[in-house]
N, C-alpha and C positions, 0 to 999 in steps of 0.2 A: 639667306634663309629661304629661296625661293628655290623651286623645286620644276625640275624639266618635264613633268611632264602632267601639268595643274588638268584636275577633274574638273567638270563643268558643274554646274550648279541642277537640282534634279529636277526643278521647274521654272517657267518662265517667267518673266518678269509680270508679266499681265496676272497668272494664277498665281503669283504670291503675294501680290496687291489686294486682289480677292481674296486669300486668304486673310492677308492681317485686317482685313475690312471687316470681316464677318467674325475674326476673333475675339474669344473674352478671356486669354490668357494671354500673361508677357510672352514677347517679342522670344527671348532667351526659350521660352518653355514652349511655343509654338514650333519653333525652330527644329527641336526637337522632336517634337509630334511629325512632323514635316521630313524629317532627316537632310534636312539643307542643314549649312552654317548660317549661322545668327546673319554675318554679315549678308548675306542673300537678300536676307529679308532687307535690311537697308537699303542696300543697292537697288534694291527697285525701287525703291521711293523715290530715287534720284529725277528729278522732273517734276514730283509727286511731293514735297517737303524736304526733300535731303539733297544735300550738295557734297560733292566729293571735294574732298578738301585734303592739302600735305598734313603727312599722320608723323614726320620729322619731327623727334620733340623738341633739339634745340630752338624751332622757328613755330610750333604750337602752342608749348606751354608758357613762354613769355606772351602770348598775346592772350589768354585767358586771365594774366592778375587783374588786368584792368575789368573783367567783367564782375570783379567783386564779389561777391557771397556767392558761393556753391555750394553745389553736395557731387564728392568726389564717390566714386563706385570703382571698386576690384571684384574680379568673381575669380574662386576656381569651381570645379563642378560639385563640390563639398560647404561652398560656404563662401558667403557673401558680405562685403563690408561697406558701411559709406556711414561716409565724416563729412559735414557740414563746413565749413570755410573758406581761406582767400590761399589761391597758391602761390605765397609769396618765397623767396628766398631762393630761387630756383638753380641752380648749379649746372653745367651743361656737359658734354660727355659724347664722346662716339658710341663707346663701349656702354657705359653705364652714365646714370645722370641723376638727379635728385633733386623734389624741394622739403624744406625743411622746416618748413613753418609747423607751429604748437600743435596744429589742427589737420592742416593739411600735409603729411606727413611720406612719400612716395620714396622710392627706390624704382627708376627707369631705366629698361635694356634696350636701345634705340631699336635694335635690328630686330625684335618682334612688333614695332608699332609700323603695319604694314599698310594697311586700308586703314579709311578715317573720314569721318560725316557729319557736315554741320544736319542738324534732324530740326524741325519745326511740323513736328502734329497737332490737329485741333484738341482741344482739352478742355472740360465744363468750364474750368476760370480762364481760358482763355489756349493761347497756342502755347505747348511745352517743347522747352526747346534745351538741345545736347549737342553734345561732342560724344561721338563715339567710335572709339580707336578696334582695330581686330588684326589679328597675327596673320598670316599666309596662307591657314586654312579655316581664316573664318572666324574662329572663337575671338570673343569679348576679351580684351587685355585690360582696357581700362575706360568709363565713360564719363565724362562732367555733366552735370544737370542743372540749368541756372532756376534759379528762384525767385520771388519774387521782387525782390531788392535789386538784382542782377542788372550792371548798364548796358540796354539796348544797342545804345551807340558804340559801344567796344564790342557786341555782337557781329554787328551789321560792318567792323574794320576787320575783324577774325575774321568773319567769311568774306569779305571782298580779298583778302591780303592773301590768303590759303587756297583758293578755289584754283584746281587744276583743271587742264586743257580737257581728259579726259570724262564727261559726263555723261557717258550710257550706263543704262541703269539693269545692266548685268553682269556679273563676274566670275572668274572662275578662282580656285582656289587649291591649294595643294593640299596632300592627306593628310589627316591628322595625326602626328608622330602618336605613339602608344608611351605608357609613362613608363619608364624605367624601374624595372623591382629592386627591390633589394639585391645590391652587389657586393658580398663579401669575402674577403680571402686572408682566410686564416692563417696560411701560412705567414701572413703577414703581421700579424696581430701586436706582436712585442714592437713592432716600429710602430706602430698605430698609436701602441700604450705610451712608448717614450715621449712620442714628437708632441702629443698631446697634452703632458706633462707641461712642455717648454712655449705650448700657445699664449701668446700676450694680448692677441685681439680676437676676438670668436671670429671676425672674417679670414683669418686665417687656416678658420677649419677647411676651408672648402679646395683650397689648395694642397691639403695634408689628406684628404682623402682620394684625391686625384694623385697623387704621390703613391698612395700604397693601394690603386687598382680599385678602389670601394667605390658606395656613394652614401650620401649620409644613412640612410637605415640600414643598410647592409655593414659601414663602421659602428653606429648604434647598437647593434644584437653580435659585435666580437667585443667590442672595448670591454666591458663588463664594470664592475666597482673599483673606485670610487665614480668613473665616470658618466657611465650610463646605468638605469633602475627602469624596467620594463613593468610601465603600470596594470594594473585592469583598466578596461575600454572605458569603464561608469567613472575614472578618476576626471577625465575631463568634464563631464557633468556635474561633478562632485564637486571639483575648483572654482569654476563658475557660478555655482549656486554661492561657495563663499564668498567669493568675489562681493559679486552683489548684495549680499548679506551685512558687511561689513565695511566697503567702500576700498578697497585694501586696493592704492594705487599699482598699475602694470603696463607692459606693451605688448598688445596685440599682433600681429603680425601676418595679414592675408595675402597671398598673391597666387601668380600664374608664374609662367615663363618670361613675361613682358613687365609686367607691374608689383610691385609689392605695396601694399598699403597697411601703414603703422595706427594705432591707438594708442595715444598714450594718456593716462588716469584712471577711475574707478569705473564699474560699471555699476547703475545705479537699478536698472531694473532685467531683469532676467523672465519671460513668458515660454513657456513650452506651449506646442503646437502640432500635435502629431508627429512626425520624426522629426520637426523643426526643432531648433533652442532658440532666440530671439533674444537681441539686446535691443532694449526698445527706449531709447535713452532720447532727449532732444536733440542733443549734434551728432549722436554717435547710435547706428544699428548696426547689428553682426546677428547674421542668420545660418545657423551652421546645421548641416545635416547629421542630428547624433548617428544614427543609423549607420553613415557611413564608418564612421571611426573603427577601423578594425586594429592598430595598434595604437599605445600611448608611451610615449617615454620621457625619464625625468633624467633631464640631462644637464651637468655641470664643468662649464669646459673655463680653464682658469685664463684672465685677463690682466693687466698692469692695475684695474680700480677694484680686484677680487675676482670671486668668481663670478660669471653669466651663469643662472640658473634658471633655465627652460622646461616646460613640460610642450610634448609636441605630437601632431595627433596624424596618421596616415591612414592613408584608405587601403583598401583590399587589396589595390593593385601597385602599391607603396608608394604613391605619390603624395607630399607632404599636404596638410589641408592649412592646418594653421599650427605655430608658437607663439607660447605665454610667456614672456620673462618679466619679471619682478623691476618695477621701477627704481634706476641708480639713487642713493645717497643723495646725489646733488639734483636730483630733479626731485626730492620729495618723499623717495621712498625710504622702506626700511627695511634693508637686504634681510637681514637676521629673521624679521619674521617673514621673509618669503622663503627662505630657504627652508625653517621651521615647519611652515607652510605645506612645501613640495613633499620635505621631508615623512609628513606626516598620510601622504595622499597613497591607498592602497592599492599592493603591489600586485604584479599578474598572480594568480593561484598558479602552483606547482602541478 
């Protein structure tokens, strides 16, 4: 994923020290003020509170169960998630990797966790201290944030264990790929229609669109009914507001290229915020940019335990922001009224 011919960072380490010094906006949102990558700003800390450390997940994320109670963070530029708990169950992976716990819930693509920083900044109750992983040009893939529970002593083995040779406290970083738009090709559309028919497991979409040239919003806007239903923008608002309303278990679903981060249960309170939406739950915040949402689709792709019923939200430039699907039978839910649900969530106007 590394790129031959990585840009430099647009300021030096000294002026971005100064900057985050004098700042009173997150690190993410400075960044951007700045037009560096996030990880910039880290990398200068290094010396400064932050240690460069192996961002490998097979050999990171085992050594983080033991620090006990977290609050795990996924970002894309639409919408932000973090779940509170222990990343237990961890499954490892070159290609892909995963832990599986109730709570702490991830899907990992090793070869975007590229850069990676044990952080320790001052903080009114004391020093706040992370793990915080970035792709090859910089963006946030995924960060851990210990709390107060959190074992120091399994902190202080992470960073002895993980600390790489490398600790200058500047770096460069390759361009940031642009997202992919919708790629559809019609002529294709009746293989599209069959093979999707014969899907047994929703990860098998992803192969079937690469099969017939597409990418998923670009198969979303051919496949048509029974498959896919093109909502209004406001049905995601809409949903959510039920959500919360009602307690009506589901799984969330936020990620990047590097991370995916799941929610799985009810949400309990829902705050709007200026173009924010905010789940502002105890273990569980999801902060989504409505504004962004320029399409919504209500999508139903068949599986061996019925159908997977998704509503799913893109941004202008068709990169996915997040999916909602309806919590399985066996974990609690009850498909019927989710589908009822989706069913019921208004369509785009003609």
């Amino acid at each position: 994923m590394t790129d031959q011919s990585p840009i430099q960072t647009a300021a030096d380490p000294s002026a971005l020290r100064a900057a985050l010094a004098d700042s009173t906006v997150r690190p993410h949102d400075l960044a951007v003020n700045l037009g560096v990558p996030e990880a910039a700003l880290v990398a200068a800390r290094v010396g400064h509170g932050a240690l460069r450390i192996d961002a490998t997940p097979d050999r990171l994320i085992p050594l983080v169960e033991p620090l006990g109670e977290v609050m795990a963070l996924t970002r894309n530029p639409s919408c932000v998630v973090e779940k509170v708990g222990v990343y237990r169950d961890y499954h490892p992976g070159n290609h892909a990797a995963m832990t599986l716990d109730k709570e702490i819930d991830l899907r990992i693509f090793p070869s975007r966790w590229v850069h990676a920083f044990a952080v320790e900044v001052p903080g009114e109750g004391g020093p706040r201290r992370s793990v915080q992983v970035f792709d090859a040009a910089g963006d946030a893939v995924h960060k851990i944030h210990l709390r107060t529970g959190s074992d120091l002593s399994a902190w202080e083995a992470l960073r002895e264990a993980l600390a790489v040779e490398d600790q200058s406290d500047s770096a460069s970083f390759t361009p940031r790929a642009a997202p992919e738009p919708a790629k559809s090709a019609p002529d294709k559309a009746d293989i599209l229609r069959r093979e999707w028919t014969r899907m047994t497991d929703t990860h098998q979409f992803n192969t079937l669109v690469r099969k017939v040239k597409m990418n998923r919003l670009g198969a979303y806007r051919i496949a048509g009914s029974p498959f896919t239903r093109q909502l209004a923008p406001e049905a995601l608002t809409l949903l959510l507001e039920q959500l919360a309303g009602d307690g009506m278990g589901t799984m969330i679903f936020v990620g990047n290229m590097g991370c995916i981060e799941i929610h799985s249960g009810p949400i309990q309170s829902l705050k709007p915020m200026g173009p924010w939406l905010n789940v502002m739950d105890e273990r569980f915040n999801l902060h989504l940019r409505a504004d962004h949402v320029a399409e919504v689709w209500a999508v139903d792709k068949p599986t061996q335990r019925g159908p997977a019923i998704s509503v799913e939200a893109f941004d202008a430039n068709g990169a996915l922001i997040l999916q909602v699907f309806g919590l399985r039978a066996d974990r609690g839910g009850d498909p019927d009224a989710w589908a009822a649900r989706v069913a019921a969530l208004p369509g785009l106007a003609a």
